[in-house]
VOGU-3710 file (C-alpha; in Angstrom, 3 decimals, decimal comma):
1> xxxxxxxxxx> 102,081/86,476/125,803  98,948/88,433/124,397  99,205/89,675/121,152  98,040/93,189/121,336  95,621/94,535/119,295  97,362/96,896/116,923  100,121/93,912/116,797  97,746/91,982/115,029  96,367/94,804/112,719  100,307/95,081/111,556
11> xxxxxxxxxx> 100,505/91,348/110,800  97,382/91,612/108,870  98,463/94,420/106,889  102,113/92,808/106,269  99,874/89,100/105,220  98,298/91,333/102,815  101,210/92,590/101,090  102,764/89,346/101,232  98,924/87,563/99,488  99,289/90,602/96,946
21> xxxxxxxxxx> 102,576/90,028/96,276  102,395/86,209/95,688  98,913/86,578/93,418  99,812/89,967/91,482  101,866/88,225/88,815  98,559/86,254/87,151  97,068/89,636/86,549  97,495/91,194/83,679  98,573/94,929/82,896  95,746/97,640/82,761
31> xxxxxxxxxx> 95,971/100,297/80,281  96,611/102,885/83,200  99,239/101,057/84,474  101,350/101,614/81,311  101,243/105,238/81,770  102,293/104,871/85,351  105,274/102,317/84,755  106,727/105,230/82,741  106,180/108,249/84,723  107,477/106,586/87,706
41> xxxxxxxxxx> 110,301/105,616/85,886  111,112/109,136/84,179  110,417/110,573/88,192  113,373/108,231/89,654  115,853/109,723/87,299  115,530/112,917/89,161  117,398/111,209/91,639  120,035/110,443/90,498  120,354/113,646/89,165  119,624/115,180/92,993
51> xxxxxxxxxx> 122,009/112,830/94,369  125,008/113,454/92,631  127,496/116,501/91,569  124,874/117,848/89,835  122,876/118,627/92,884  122,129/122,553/92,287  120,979/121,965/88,652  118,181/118,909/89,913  115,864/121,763/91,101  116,025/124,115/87,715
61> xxxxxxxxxx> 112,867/123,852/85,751  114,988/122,736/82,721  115,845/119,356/84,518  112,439/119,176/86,324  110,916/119,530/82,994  113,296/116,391/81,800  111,891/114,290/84,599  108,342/115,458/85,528  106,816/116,924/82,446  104,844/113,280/81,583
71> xxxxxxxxxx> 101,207/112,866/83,279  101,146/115,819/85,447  97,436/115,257/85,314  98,064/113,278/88,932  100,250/114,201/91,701  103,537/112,551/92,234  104,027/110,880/95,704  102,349/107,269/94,358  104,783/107,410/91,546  107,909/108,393/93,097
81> xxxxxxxxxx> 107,160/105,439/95,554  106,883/103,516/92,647  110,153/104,282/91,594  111,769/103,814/94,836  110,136/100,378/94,881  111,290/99,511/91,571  114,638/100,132/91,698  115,086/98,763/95,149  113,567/95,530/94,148  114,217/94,982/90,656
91> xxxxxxxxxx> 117,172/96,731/90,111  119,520/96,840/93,001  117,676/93,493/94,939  116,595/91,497/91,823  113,832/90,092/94,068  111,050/91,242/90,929  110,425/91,632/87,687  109,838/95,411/86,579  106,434/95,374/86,719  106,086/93,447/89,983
101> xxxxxxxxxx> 108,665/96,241/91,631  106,020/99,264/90,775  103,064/97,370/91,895  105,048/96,262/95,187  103,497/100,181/95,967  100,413/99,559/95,419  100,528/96,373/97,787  102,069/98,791/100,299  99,298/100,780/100,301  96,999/97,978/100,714
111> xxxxxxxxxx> 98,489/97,511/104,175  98,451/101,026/105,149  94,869/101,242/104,115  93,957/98,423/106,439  95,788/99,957/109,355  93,915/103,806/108,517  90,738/102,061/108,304  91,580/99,981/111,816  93,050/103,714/113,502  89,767/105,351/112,547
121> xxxxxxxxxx> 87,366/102,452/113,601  89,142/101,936/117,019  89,177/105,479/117,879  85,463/106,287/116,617  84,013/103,049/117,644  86,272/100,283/119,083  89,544/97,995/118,447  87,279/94,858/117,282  84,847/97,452/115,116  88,419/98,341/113,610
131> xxxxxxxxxx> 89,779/95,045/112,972  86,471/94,184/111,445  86,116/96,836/109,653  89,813/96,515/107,644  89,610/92,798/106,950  85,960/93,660/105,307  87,921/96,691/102,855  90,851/94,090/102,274  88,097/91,379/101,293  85,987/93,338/98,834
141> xxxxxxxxxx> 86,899/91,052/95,277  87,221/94,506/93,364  89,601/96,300/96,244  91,558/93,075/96,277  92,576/93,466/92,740  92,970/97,068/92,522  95,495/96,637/95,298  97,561/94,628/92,641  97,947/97,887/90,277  100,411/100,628/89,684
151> xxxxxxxxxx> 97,355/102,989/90,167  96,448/105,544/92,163  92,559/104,123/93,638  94,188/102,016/96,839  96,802/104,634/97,849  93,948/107,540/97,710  92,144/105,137/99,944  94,707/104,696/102,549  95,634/108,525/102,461  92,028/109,755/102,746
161> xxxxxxxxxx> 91,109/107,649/106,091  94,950/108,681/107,695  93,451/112,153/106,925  90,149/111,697/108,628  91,455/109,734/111,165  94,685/112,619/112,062  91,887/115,550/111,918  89,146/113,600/114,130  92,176/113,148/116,635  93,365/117,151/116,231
171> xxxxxxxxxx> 89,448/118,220/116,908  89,303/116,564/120,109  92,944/116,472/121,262  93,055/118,304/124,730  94,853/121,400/124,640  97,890/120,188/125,550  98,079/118,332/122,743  96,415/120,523/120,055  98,755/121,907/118,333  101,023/119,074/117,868
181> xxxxxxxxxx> 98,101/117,039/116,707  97,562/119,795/114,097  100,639/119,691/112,358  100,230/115,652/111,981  96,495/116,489/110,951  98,467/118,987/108,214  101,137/117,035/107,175  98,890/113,926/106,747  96,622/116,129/104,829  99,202/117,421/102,380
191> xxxxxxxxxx> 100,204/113,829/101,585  96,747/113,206/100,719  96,819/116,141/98,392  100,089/114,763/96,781  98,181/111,210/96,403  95,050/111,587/94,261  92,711/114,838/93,513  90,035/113,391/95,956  91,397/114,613/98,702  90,423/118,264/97,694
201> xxxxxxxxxx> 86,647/117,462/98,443  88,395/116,330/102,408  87,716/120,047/103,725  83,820/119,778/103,322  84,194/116,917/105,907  86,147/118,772/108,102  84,119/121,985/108,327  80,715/119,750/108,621  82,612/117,879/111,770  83,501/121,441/113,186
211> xxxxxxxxxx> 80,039/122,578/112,513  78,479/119,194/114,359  80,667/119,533/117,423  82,760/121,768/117,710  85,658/122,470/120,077  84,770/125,933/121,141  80,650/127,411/120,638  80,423/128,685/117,098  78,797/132,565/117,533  78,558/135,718/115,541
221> xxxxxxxxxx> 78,052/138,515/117,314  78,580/142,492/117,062  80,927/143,982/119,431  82,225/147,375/120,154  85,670/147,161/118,069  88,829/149,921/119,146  87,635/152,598/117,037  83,875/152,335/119,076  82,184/151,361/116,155  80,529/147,969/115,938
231> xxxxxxxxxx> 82,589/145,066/114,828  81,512/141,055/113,392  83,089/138,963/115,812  83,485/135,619/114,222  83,740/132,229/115,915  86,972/130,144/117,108  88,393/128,337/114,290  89,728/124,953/115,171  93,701/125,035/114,936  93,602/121,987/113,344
241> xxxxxxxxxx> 91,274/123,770/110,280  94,192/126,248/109,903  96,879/123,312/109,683  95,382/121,707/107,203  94,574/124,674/104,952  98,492/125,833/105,676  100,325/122,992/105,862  98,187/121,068/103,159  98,827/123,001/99,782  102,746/123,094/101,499
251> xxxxxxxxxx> 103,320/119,812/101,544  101,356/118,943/98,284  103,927/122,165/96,531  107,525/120,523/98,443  106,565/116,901/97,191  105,570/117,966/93,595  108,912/119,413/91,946  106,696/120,184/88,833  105,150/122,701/90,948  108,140/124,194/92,121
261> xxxxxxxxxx> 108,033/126,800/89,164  105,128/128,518/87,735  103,557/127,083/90,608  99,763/128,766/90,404  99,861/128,126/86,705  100,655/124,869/86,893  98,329/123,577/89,556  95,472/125,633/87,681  96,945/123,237/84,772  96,413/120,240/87,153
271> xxxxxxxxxx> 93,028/121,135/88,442  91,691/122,390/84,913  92,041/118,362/83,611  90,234/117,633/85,977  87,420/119,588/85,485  87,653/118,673/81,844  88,094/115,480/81,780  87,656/113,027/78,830  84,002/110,822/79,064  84,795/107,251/78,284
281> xxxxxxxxxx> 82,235/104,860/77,375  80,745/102,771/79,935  77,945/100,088/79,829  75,399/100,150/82,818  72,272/98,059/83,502  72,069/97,271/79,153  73,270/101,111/77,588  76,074/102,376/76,849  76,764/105,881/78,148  78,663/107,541/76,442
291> xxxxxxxxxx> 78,068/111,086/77,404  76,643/113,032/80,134  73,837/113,768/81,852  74,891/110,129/83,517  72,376/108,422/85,728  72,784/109,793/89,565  72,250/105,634/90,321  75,448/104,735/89,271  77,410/104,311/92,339  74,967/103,609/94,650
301> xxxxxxxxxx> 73,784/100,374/92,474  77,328/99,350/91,668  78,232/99,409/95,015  75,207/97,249/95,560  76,212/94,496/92,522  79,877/94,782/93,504  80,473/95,002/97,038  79,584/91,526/99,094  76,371/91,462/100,303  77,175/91,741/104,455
311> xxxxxxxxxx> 78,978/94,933/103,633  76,085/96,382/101,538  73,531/95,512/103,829  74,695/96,392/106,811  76,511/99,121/105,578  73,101/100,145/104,524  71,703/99,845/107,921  74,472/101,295/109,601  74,401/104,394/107,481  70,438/105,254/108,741
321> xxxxxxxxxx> 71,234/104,123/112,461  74,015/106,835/112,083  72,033/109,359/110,170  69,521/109,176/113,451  72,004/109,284/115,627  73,201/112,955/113,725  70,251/114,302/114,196  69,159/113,538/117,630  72,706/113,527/119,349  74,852/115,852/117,494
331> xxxxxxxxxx> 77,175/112,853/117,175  80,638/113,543/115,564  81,539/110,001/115,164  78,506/109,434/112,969  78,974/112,635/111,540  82,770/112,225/110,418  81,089/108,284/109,255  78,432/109,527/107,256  79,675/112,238/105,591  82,575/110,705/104,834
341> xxxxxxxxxx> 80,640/108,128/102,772  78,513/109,895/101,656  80,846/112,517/99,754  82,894/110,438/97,200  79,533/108,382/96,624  77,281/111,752/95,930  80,836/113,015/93,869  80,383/110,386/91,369  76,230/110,801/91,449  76,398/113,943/90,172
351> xxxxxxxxxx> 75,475/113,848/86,207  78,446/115,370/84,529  81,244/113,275/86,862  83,057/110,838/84,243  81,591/107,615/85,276  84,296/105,101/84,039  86,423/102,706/85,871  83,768/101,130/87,599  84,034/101,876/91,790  86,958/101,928/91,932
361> xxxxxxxxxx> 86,134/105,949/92,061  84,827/105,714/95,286  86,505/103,242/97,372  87,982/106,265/100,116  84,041/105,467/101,010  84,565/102,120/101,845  86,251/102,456/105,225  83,586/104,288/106,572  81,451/102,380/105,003  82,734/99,276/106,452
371> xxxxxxxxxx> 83,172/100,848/110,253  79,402/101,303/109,814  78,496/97,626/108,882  81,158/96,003/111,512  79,535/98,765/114,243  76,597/97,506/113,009  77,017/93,473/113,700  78,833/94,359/116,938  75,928/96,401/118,227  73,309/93,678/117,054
381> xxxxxxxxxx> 75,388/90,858/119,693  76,005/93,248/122,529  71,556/93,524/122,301  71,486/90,393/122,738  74,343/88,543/124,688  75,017/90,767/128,092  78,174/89,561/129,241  81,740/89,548/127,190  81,678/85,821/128,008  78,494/85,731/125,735
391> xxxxxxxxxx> 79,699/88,192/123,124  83,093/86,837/122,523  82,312/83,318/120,198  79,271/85,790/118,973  81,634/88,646/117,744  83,631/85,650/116,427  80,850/84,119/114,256  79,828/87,048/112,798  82,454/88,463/111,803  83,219/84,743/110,049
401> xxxxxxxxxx> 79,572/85,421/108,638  80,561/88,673/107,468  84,134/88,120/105,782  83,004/85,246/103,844  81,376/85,921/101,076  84,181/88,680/100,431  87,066/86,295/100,579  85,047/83,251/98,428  84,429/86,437/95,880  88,298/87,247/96,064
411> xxxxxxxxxx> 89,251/83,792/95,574  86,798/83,041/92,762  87,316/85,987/90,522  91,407/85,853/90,619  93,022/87,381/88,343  89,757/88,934/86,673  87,988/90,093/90,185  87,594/93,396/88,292  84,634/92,192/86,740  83,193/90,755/90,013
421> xxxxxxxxxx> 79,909/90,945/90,868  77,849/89,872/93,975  75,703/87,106/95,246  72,912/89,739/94,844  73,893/90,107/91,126  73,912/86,337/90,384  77,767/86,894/90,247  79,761/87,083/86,719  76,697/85,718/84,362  74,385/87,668/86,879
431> xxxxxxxxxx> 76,051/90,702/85,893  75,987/89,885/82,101  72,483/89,549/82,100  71,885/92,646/83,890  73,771/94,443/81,219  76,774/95,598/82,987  80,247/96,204/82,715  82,658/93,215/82,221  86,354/94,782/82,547  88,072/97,669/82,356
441> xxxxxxxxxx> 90,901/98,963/80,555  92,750/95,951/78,893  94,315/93,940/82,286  91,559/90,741/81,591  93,441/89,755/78,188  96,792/88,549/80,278  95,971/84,597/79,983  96,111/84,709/76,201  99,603/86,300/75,938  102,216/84,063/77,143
451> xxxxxxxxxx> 100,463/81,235/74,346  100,975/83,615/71,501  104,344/81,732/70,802  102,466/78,491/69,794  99,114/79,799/68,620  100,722/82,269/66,758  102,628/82,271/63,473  106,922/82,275/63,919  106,805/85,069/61,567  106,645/88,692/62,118
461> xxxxxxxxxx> 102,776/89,050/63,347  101,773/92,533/64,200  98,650/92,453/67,205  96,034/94,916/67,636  95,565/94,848/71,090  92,604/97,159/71,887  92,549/98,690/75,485  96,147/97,034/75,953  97,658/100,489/75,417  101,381/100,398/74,028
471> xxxxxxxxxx> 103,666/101,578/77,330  101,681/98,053/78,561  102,747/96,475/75,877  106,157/97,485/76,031  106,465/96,272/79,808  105,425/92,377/78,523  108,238/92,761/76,333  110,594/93,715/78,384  109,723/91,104/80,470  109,592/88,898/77,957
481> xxxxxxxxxx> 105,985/87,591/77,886  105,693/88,499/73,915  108,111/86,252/71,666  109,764/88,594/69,506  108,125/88,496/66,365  105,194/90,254/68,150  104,914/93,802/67,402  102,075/96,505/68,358  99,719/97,467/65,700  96,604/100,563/65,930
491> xxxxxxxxxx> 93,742/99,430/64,354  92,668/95,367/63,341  93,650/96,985/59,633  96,994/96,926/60,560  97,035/93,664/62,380  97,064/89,633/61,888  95,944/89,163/65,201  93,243/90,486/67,137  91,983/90,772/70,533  88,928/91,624/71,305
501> xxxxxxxxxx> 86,423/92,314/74,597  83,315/91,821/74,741  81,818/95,465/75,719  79,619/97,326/73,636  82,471/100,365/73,203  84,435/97,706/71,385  81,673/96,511/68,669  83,256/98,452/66,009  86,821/97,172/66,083  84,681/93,652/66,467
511> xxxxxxxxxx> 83,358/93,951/63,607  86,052/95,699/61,836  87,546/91,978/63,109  85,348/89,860/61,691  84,774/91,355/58,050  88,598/91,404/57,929  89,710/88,433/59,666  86,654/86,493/58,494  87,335/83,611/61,264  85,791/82,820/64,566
521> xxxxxxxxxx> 87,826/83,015/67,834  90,837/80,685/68,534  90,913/81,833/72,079  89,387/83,722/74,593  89,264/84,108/78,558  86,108/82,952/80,272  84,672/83,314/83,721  81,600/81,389/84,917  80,732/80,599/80,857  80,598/84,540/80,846
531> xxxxxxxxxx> 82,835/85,559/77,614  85,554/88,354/78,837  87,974/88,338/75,536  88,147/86,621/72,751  91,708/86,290/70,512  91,087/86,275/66,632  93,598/85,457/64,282  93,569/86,083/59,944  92,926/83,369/58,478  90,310/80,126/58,478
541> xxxxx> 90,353/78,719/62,208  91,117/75,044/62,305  90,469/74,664/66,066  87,424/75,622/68,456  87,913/78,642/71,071
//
C-alpha cells in the first residue's frame, strides 16, 4: 500500500520527537529554562485546585494569584503544556526525569511545527515543496537544539505557520465554507496569541494578503446614505479578518486565568515588558553591544552564519523570484511567503529591538523561508527535466543535496549546536574568528557538572555558576546531577569554584576569577579547539585543562 503523503509528514514529525527525546538529556539547562520549570510547575497546581471540591474558589483572583502571579511577562499555554507533560510523564508514568517531562513540550512542538510548515507549503506550493520544506526547519543545527528547551522559540514557530496557514485557507475558502474556516482561522489565531508575543505583529500579514488579493474588490466610494446626504462606503472586510480580531484576544483572555481579572490592566502589564524590555549584552562580528541603536544587520547576517548554506542561498533566491512575482502577478502565495519572512526578520532589524538570544528571535521566518528555498530547487528540476519520470530521482537528489549540510551541522554540534555556525562561517572556529557569539544563557556548561564529584573537594564547596541561573540549578539537584556538598553561590567572591564562558559580557567575573582563584582552568568544554567554558577551581592546579 502507498503511504500517503501527509502519512509520512506524521511519521516525520513523531521521528522527531522521538530523536529529541533520545538526544535532549546531553544538553544542559539554559538559564530561561529555570524560570520556565517553575512557572509551569506553580501553573499545574491550579489544577488540582480546579479539579477538586474546591472548584468555585480555582477561578477567584486570590487563588489565581497563588498559581499564576510568577513570569506573567509570557503567556501561559506553553507552560501549562509543560505541566501537563510533566506530571503525566514524570509523575504519574515515571517514564522521565523532571526536566525531561517539561521539555517533552517543547519536542511536541517540534513535530507540530514540521506538520504547519508541510500544511502551508502543500497548500501554497505543493506536497513535495512541503515535505521539503519541514525536514529543512527540523535540520537547521540551531532549531534542532532549541527544540530540546522548555522555551517558548519552537512552539511560537509552530503556532505562527498554523496561523498563516488557517487564515490563507479562510481567504480563499468558497463561500460555503467561509465561515467555518473563520472560526478555525480565529481559534488558531488566539492560540498563537496565548503562545509567544510574536504573534501580535500576525495582523500586518493578514491585512497585506487582503490588500494583494482580496476576496471581494476593495473600493471607497460616496453614496447617497438614508438621510440623502452623502455617505463613505467602505470595502468588504474578509470574515476571516473579523474572526481573528474577535475570536483572537478571546481565546488568548479564556486560556490566560491571570487575565481573567483586571483584565485590560493586566495585559497593558504584559505588553508594557515588552516594550521595555531589559538589553542584554551580545557580541557581534568583534563588539559587544550592549545598548541600542543596534546594527539593522543583525539578523540578516546571523541568519547567513547560522542557517546551512542551501537554505540561505536559495532562500535568498527564492525570496527575489517571489518579490517579482508580487509585483507583476499580484500573487498571494508569494505575498503571504514574503511578508511573512520578511516581518520577524525586519522586527529584530529595527535598532532599539533587544538583540539577544541569537535567532532564535526569528525562527516563525524560517518556514517561509524554507517553502521559498525547497520551491526554489523544485522549480530549478521541473526547467530542466520535462517529464515526472525525469524529475522524480532529480527531486530526490536535491533534496539529499539540500538536507545535508543541515543534518551533518545537527550531528556535529550536539549538545552545543547553539553555538553553530555554517560552512560559510568556517563553522565553530570560523565563528570565533569572526567575533561572534559562542552560547547563550548558561546550557553549554552541562559536561562539566556530573564530574564535580571527583574534581571537586568532598567538602562543602559553594559554585559560582555565572549564566547557570539558580531555579537551573535547583533542577540538577533535584535530579541529582550535583553531589550534595555543592551549593549555589552569587559572585566568584563567594565561591571555591568557578565557571566561566568565554564571551566578552563575562570578562569581569573572569577576571574577578583569576585575581582570586589565582589558578588556570582544570576543565572546560571545547568544540572544534574553539574554547566554550572553562571550570576554575581555588587553589594551585595540579593537572592541565
Amino acid at each position: 500500500m502507498k503511504l500517503k503523503t501527509g502519512h509520512l509528514v506524521l511519521l516525520l514529525a513523531a521521528a522527531y520527537f522521538v530523536i529529541l527525546w533520545v538526544t535532549a538529556p546531553t544538553v544542559g539547562y539554559t538559564r530561561d529554562e529555570g524560570y520556565y520549570f517553575k512557572a509551569a510547575e506553580e501553573y499545574a497546581g491550579w489544577w488540582g485546585v480546579l479539579f477538586s471540591s474546591r472548584f468555585f474558589e480555582a477561578f477567584s483572583d486570590a487563588e489565581i494569584r497563588r498559581f499564576f502571579s510568577y513570569n506573567t511577562e509570557h503567556p501561559p499555554l506553553v507552560k501549562l503544556t509543560q505541566g501537563i507533560t510533566f506530571h503525566v510523564l514524570s509523575e504519574w508514568l515515571g517514564l522521565a526525569k523532571p526536566a525531561q517531562g517539561f521539555r517533552a513540550t517543547g519536542f511536541l512542538f517540534g513535530g507540530l511545527s514540521m506538520i504547519a510548515t508541510y500544511l502551508l507549503g502543500r497548500d501554497l506550493v505543493g506536497k513535495g515543496v512541503g515535505v521539503l520544506a519541514a525536514l529543512l526547519v527540523a535540520t537547521m543545527p540551531r532549531y534542532f537544539y532549541d527544540a530540546h528547551l522548555a522555551c517558548f522559540d519552537v512552539p511560537i514557530t509552530a503556532m505562527w505557520t498554523f496561523s498563516l496557514w488557517a487564515f490563507h485557507r479562510a481567504l480563499i475558502a468558497p463561500p460555503e465554507r467561509a465561515n467555518r474556516a473563520a472560526i478555525v482561522a480565529g481559534l488558531v489565531f488566539g492560540l498563537g496569541l496565548a503562545t509567544k508575543l510574536n504573534v501580535l505583529f500576525l495582523p500586518a500579514v493578514f491585512v497585506f494578503l487582503w490588500w494583494v488579493a482580496p476576496p471581494t474588490p476593495i473600493r471607497f466610494a460616496l453614496a447617497t446614505g438614508p438621510s440623502g446626504g452623502r455617505d463613505l462606503r467602505l470595502p468588504q472586510v474578509p470574515r476571516v479578518l473579523v474572526a481573528c480580531a474577535l475570536i483572537g484576544p478571546l481565546v488568548l483572555i479564556a486560556v490566560w486565568p491571570w487575565l481573567w481579572h483586571d483584565t485590560f490592566l493586566r495585559i497593558g502589564q504584559y505588553i508594557g515588558f515588552h516594550l521595555h524590555h531589559e538589553h542584554y549584552p551580545i557580541l557581534y562580528l568583534g563588539r559587544l553591544w550592549v545598548e541600542p541603536p543596534f546594527p539593522w544587520s543583525f539578523p540578516v547576517v546571523m541568519t547567513w552564519y547560522t542557517a546551512p548554506s542551501p537554505l540561505v542561498w536559495l532562500g535568498a533566491l527564492g525570496f527575489l523570484v517571489g518579490l517579482l512575482r508580487l509585483l507583476f502577478r499580484r500573487s498571494l502565495s508569494d505575498a503571504l511567503l514574503l511578508a511573512a519572512t520578511f516581518i520577524p526578520i525586519f522586527l529584530i532589524a529595527m535598532p532599539n529591538t533587544p538583540i539577544f538570544g541569537g535567532v532564535k528571535h526569528w525562527y516563525n521566518a524560517l518556514p517561509t523561508l524554507s517553502i521559498l528555498a525547497a520551491r526554489t530547487a523544485f522549480e530549478a528540476v521541473q526547467a530542466f527535466r520535462s517529464t515526472d519520470t525525469q524529475r522524480r530521482p532529480a527531486y530526490a537528489l536535491i533534496s539529499a543535496l539540500m538536507l545535508g549540510p543541515g543534518i551533518m551541522g545537527s550531528i556535529h554540534s550536539h549538545p552545543n549546536g547553539i553555538g553553530y555556525y555554517n560552512e560559510l562561517a568556517g563553522g565553530f572556529r570560523g565563528g570565533a574568528e569572526l567575533g561572534m557569539q559562542r552560547g547563550f544563557w548558561g546550557g553549554l556548561a552541562y559536561p562539566l557538572y556530573p564530574d564535580f564529584g571527583t574534581r571537586l573537594p568532598p567538602q562543602q564547596t559553594r559554585v559560582f555558576f555565572n549564566r547557570t541561573n539558580y531555579d537551573a540549578y535547583r533542577m540538577y539537584r533535584r535530579e541529582g546531577v550535583f553531589p550534595a556538598p555543592i551549593s549555589y553561590a552569587n559572585e566568584p567572591k563567594q565561591s571555591q569554584v568557578s565557571v566561566i564562558f568565554e564571551q566578552p559580557e563575562h570578562a569581569e567575573k573572569a577576571s574577578e576569577t583569576w585575581g582570586l582563584f589565582g589558578t588556570r582552568p582544570i576543565s572546560g568544554v571545547y568544540q572544534d579547539n574553539v574554547t566554550l567554558v572553562q571550570l576554575y577551581r581555588e587553589g594551585a592546579s595540579s593537572q592541565p585543562p
